[in-house]
MDAnalysis code that builds the backbone (N, CA, C; Angstrom):
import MDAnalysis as mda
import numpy as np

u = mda.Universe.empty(516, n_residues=172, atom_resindex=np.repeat(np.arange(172), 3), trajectory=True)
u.add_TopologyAttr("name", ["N", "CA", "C"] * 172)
u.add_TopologyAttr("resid", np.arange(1, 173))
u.add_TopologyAttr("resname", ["UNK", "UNK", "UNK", "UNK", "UNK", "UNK", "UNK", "UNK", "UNK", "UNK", "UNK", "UNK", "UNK", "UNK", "UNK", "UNK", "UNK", "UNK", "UNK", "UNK", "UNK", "UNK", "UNK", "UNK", "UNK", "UNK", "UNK", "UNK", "UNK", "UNK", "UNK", "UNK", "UNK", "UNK", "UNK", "UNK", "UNK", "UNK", "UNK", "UNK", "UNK", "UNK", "UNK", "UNK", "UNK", "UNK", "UNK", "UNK", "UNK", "UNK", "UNK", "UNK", "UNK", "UNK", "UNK", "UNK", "UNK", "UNK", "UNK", "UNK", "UNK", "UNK", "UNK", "UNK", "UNK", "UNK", "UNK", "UNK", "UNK", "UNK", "UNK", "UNK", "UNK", "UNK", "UNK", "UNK", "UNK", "UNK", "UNK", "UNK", "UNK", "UNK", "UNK", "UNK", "UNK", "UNK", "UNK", "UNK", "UNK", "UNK", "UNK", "UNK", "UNK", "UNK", "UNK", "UNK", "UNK", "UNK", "UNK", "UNK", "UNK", "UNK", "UNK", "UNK", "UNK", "UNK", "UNK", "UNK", "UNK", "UNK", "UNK", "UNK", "UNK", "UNK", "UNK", "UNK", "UNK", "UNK", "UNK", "UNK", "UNK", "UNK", "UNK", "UNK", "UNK", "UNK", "UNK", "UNK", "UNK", "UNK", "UNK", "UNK", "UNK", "UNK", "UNK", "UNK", "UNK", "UNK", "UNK", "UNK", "UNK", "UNK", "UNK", "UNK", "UNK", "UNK", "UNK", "UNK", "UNK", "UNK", "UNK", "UNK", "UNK", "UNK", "UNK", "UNK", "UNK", "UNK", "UNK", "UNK", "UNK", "UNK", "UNK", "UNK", "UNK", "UNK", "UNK", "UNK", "UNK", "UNK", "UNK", "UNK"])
u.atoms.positions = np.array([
    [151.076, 116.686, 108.308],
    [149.945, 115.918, 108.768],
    [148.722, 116.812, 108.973],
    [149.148, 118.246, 109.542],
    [148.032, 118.646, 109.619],
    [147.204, 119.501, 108.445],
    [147.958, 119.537, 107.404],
    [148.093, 119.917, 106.216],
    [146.642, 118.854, 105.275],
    [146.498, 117.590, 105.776],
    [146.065, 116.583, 105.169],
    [144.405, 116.339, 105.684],
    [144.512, 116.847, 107.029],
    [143.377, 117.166, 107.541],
    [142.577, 118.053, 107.075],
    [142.590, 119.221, 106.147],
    [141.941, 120.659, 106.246],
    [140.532, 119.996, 105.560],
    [140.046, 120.719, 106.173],
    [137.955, 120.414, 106.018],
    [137.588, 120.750, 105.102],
    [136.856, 120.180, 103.708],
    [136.220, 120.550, 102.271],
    [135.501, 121.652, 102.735],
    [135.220, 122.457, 102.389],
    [134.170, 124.120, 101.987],
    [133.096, 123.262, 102.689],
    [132.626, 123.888, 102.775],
    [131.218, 123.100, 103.557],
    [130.028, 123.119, 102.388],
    [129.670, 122.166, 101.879],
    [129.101, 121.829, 101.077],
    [127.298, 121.703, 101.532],
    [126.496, 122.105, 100.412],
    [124.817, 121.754, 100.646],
    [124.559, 121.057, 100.421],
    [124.099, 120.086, 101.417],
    [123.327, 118.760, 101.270],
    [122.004, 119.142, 100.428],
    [122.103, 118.001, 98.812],
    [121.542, 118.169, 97.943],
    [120.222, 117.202, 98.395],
    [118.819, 117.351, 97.936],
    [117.701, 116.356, 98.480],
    [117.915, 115.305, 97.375],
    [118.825, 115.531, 96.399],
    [118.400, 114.013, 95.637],
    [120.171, 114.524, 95.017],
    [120.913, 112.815, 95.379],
    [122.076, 112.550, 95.140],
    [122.045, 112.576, 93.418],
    [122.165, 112.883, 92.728],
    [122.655, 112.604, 91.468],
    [123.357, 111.529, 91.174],
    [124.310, 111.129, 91.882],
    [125.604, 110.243, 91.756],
    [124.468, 108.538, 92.273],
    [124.212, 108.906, 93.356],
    [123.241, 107.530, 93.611],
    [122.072, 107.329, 92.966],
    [121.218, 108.658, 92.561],
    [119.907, 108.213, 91.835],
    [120.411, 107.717, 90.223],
    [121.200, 107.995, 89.727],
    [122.076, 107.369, 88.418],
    [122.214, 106.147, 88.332],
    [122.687, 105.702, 90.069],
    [123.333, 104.252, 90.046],
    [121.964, 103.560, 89.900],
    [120.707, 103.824, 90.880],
    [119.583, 102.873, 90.790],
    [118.875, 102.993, 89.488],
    [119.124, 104.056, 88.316],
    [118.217, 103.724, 87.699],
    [118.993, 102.774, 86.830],
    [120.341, 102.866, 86.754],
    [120.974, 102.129, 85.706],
    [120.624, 100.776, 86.258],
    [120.940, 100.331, 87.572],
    [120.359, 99.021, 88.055],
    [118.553, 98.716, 87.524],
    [117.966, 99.323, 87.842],
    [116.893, 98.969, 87.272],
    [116.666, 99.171, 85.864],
    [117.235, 99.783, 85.187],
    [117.505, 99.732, 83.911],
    [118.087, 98.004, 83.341],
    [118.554, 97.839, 84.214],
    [119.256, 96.280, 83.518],
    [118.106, 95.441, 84.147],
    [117.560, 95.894, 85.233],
    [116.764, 94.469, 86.321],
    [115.310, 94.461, 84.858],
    [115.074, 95.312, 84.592],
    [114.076, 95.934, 83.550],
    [114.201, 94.936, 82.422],
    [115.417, 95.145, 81.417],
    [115.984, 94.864, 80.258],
    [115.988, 93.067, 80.517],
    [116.300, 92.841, 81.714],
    [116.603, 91.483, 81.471],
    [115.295, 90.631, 81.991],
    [114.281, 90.994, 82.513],
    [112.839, 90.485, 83.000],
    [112.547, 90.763, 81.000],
    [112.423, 91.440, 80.602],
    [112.093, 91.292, 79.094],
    [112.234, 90.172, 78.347],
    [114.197, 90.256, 78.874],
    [114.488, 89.339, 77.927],
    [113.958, 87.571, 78.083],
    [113.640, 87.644, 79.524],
    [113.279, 86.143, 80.189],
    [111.796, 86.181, 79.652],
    [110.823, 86.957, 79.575],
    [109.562, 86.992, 79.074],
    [108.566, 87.280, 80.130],
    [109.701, 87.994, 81.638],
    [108.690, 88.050, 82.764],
    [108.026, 89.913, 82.805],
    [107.164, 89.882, 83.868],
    [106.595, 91.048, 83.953],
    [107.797, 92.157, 84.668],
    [108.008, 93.267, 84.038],
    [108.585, 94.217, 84.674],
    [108.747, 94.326, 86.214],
    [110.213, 94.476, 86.618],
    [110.225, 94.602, 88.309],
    [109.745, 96.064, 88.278],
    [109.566, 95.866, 90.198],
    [108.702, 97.013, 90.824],
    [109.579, 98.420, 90.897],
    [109.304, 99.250, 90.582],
    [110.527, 100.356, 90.920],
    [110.897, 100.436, 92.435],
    [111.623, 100.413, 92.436],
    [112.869, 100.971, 93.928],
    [111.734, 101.764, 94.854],
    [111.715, 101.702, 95.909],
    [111.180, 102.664, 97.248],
    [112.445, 104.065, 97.039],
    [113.468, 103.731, 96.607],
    [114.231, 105.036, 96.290],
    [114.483, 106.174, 95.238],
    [114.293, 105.383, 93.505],
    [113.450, 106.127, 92.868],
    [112.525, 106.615, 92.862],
    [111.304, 106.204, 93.666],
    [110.216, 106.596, 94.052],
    [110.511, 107.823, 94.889],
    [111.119, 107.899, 95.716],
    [111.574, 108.604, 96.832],
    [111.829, 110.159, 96.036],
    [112.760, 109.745, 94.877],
    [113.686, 110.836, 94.359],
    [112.671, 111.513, 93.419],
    [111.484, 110.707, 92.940],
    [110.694, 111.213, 92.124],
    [109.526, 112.569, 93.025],
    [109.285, 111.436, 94.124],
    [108.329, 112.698, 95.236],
    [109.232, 113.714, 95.590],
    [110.521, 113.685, 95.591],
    [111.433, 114.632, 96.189],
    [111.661, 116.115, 95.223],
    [111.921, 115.617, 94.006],
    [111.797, 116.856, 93.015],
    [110.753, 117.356, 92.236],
    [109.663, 116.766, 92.554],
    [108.068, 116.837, 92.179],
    [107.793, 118.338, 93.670],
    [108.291, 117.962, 94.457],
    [107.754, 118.796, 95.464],
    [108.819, 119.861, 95.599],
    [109.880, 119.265, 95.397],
    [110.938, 120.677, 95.622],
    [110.210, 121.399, 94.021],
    [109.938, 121.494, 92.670],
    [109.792, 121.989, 91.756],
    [108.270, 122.532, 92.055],
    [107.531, 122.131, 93.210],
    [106.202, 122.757, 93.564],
    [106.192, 124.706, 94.302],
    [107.928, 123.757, 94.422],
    [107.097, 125.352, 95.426],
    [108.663, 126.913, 94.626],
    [108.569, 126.418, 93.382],
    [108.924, 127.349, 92.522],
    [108.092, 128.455, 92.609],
    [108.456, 129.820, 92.090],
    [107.619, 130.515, 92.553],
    [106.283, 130.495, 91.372],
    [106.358, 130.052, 90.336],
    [105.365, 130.225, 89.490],
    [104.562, 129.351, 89.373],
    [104.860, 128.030, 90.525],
    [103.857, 127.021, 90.618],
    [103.112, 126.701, 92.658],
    [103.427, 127.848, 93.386],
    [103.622, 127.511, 94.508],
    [102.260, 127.833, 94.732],
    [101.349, 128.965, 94.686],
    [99.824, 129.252, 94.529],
    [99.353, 128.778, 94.042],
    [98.931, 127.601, 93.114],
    [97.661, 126.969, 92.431],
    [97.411, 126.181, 93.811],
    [96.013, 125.866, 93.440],
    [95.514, 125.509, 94.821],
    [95.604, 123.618, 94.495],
    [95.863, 123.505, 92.882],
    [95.655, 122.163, 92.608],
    [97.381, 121.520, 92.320],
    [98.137, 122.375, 93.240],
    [99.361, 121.771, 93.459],
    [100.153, 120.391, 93.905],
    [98.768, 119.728, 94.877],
    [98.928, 118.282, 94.542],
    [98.626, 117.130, 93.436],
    [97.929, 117.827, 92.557],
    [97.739, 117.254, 91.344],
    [98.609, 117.372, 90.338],
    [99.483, 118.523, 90.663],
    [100.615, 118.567, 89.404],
    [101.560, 117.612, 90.332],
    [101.623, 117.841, 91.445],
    [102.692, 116.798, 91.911],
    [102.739, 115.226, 91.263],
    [100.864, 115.067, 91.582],
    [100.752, 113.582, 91.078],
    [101.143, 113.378, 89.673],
    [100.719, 114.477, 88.866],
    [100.945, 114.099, 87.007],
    [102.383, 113.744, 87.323],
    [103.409, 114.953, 87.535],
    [104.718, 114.833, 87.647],
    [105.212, 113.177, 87.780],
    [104.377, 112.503, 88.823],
    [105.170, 111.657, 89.343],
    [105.022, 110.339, 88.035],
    [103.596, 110.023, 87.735],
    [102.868, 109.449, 86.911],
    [103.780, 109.919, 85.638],
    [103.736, 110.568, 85.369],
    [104.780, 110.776, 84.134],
    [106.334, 110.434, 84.271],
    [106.727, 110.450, 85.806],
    [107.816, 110.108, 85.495],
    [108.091, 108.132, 85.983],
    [107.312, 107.864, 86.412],
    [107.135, 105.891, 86.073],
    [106.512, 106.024, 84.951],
    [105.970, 106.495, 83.725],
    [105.342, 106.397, 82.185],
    [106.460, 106.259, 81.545],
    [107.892, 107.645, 81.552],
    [108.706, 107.596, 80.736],
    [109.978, 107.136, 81.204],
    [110.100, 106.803, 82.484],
    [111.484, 106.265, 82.897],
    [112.348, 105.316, 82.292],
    [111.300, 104.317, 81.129],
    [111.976, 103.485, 80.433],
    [113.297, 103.987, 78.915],
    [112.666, 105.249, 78.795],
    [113.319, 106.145, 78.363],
    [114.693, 106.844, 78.522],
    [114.773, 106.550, 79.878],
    [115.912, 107.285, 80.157],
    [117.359, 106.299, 79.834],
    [118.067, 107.055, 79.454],
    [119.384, 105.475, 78.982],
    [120.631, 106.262, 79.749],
    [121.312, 105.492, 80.189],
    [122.709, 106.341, 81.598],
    [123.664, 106.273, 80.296],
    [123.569, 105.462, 79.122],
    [124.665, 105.657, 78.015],
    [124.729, 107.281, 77.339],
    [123.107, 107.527, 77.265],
    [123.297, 109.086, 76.629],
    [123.296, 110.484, 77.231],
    [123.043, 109.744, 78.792],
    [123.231, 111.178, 79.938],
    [123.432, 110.914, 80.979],
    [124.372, 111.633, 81.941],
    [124.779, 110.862, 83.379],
    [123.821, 111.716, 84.291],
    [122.796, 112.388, 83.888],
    [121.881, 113.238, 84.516],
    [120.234, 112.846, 85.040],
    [120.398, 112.115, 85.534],
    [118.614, 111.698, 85.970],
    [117.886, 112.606, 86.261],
    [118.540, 113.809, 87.163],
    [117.930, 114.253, 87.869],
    [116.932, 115.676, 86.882],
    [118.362, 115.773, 86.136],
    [117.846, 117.201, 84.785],
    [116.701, 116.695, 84.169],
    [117.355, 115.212, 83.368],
    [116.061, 114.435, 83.106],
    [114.667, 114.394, 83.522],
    [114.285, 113.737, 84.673],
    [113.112, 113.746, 85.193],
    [112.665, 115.185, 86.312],
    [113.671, 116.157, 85.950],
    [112.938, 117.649, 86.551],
    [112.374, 118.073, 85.685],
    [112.529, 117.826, 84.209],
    [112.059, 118.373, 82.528],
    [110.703, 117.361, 82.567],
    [110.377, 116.020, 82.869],
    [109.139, 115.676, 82.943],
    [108.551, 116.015, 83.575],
    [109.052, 116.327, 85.178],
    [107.901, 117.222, 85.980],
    [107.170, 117.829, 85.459],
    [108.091, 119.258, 85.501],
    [108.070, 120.636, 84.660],
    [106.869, 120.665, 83.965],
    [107.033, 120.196, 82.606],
    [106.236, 120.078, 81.847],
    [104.844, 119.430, 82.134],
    [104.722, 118.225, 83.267],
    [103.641, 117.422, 84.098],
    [103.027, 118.706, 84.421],
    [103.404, 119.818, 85.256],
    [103.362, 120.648, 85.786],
    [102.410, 121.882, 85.080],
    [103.156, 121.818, 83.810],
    [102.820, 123.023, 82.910],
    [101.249, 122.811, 82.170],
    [100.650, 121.241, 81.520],
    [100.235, 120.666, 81.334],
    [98.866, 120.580, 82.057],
    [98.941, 120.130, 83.805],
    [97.857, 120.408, 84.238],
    [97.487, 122.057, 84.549],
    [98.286, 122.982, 84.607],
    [97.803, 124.352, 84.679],
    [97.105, 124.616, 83.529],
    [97.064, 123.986, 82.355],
    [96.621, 124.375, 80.857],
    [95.300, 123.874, 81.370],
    [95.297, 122.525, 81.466],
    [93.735, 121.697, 81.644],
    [93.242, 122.404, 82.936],
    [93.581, 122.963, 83.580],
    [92.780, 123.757, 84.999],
    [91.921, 124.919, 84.674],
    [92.979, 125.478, 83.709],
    [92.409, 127.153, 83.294],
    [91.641, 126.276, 82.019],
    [91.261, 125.158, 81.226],
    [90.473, 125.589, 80.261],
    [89.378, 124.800, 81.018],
    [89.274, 123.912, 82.184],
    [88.348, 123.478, 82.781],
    [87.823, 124.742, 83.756],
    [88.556, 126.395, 84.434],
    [87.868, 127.180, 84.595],
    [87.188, 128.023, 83.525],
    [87.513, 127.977, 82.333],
    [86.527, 128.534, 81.287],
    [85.656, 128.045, 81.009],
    [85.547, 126.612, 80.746],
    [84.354, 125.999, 80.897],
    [83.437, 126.299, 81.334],
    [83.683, 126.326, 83.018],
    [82.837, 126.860, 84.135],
    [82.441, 128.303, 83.636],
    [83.066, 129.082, 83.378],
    [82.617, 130.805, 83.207],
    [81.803, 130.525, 82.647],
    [81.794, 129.928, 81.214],
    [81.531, 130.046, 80.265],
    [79.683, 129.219, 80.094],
    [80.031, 128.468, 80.972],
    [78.688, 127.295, 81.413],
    [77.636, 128.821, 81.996],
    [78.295, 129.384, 83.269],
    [77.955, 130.489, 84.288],
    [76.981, 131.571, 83.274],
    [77.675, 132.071, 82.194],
    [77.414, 133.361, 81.412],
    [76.564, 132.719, 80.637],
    [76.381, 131.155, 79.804],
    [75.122, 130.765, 79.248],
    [73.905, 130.801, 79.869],
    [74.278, 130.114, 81.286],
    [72.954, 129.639, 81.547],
    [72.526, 130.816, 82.785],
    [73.344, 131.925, 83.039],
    [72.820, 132.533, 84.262],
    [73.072, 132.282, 85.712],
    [73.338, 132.866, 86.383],
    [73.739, 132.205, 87.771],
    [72.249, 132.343, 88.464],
    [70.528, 132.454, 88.126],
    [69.734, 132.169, 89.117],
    [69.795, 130.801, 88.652],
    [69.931, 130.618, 87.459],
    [69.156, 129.074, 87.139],
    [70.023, 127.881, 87.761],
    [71.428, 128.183, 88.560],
    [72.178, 127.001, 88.781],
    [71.704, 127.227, 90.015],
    [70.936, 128.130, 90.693],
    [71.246, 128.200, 92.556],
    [70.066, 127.981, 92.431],
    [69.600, 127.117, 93.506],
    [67.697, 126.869, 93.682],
    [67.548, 128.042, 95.039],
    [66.378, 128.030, 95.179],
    [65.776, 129.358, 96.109],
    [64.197, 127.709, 96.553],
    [64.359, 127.963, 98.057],
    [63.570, 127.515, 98.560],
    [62.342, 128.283, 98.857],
    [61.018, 127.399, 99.194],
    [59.600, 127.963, 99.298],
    [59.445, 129.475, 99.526],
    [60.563, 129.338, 101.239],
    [60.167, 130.549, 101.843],
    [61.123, 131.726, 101.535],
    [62.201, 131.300, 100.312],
    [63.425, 132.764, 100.079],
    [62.414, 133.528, 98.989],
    [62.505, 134.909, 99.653],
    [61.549, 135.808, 98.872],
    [62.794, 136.288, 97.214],
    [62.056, 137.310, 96.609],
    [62.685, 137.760, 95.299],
    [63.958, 138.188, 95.299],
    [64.235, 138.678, 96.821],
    [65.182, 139.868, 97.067],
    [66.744, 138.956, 97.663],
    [66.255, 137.459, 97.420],
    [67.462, 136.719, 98.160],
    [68.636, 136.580, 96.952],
    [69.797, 137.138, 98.368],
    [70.734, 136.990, 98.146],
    [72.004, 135.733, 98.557],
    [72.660, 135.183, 98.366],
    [73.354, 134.447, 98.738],
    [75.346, 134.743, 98.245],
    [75.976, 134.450, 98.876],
    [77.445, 134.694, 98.716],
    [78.062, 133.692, 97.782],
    [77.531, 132.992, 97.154],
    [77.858, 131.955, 96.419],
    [76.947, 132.646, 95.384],
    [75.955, 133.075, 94.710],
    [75.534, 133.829, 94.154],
    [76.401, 135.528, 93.322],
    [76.526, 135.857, 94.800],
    [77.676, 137.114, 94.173],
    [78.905, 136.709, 93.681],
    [79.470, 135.731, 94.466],
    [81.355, 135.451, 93.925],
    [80.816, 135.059, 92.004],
    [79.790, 134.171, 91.528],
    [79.768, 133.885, 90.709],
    [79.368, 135.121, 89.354],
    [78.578, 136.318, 90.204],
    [78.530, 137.674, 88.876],
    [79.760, 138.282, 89.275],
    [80.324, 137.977, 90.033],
    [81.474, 138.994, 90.311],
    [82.417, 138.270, 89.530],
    [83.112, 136.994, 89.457],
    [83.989, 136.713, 88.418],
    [83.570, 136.460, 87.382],
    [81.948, 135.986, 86.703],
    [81.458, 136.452, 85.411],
    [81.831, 137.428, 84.788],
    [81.897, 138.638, 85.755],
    [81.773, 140.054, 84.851],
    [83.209, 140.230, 84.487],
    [84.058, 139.933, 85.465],
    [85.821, 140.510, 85.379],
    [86.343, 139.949, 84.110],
    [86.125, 138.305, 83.748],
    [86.342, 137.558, 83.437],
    [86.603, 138.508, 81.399],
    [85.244, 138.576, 80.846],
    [85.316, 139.502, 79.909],
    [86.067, 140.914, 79.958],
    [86.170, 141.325, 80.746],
    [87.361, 142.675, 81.257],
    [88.418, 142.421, 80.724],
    [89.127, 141.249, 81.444],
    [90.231, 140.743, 80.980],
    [90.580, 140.554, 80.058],
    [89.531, 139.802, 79.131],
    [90.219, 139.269, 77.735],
    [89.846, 140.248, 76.688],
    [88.879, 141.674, 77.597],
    [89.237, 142.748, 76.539],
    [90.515, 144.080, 76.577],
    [91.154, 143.287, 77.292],
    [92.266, 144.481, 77.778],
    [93.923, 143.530, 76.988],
    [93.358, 141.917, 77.221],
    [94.473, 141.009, 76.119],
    [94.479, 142.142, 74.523],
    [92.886, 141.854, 74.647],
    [92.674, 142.008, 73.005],
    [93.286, 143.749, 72.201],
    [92.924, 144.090, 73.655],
    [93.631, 146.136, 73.026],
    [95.393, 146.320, 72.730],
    [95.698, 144.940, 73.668],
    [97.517, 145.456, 73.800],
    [97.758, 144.428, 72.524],
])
């Protein structure tokens, strides 16, 4: 008897069940399939898919190669947005894995807005080094020749680095 008692390993409570987020999507997978077939509008997703979607959107935030962007709630949001875009996609016949599944749409949600961030900061450099940084800052009546401002320097100071960089890509 006491043999029958002994306590499982102590196991880590996982933030998103696999075994249950499977079961709801396959349920909404059919609640889905069969509003089609009647000719009605798609049901609402689950408060618990939802749940599981913010849950690995944010656990995959604070990876270490995505935990510093400062626009880390915006990859959260693509993440999530991408994963109600392609969820219709997912079929429980060809994988018992939701979770692998929609961590690979994150991911990539993820990867996606870091691309559009850095070519929307080149932009900016690139706007900066055309037009000059006096001509974007105005200088009022009474700022004489010699004014300086800190919003002024940060902008020649990463102007200048900026070309550094992509001549030190270009040597290796």
């Amino acid at each position: 008897m006491a043999e029958e008692e002994k306590l499982k390993p102590k196991q880590k409570p996982h933030y998103v069940d696999n075994k249950k987020f499977l079961i709801a999507m396959t349920e909404y997978r059919e609640l889905r399939i069969k509003a089609e077939e009647e000719g009605k509008k798609r049901p609402q997703v689950t408060n618990y898919i939802g749940e599981c979607y913010l849950k690995i959107a944010n656990h995959l935030s604070y990876r270490p190669n995505f935990i510093n962007y400062t626009y880390r709630d915006d990859m959260i949001s693509d993440g999530i947005e991408n994963c109600l875009q392609y969820m219709d996609n997912f079929d429980p016949e060809k994988s018992k894995n939701p979770f692998a599944y929609f961590t690979q749409i994150i991911y990539y949600a993820f990867i996606r807005r870091i691309q559009k961030e850095k070519k929307q900061q080149q932009v900016k450099q690139k706007m900066i080094a055309n037009f000059g940084e006096e001509q974007m800052m105005d200088q009022l009546d009474g700022d004489d020749t010699v004014y300086q401002s800190q919003m002024l320097e940060f902008l020649r100071r990463n102007s200048r680095e900026e070309p550094e960089a992509d001549k030190k890509k270009e040597v290796k």
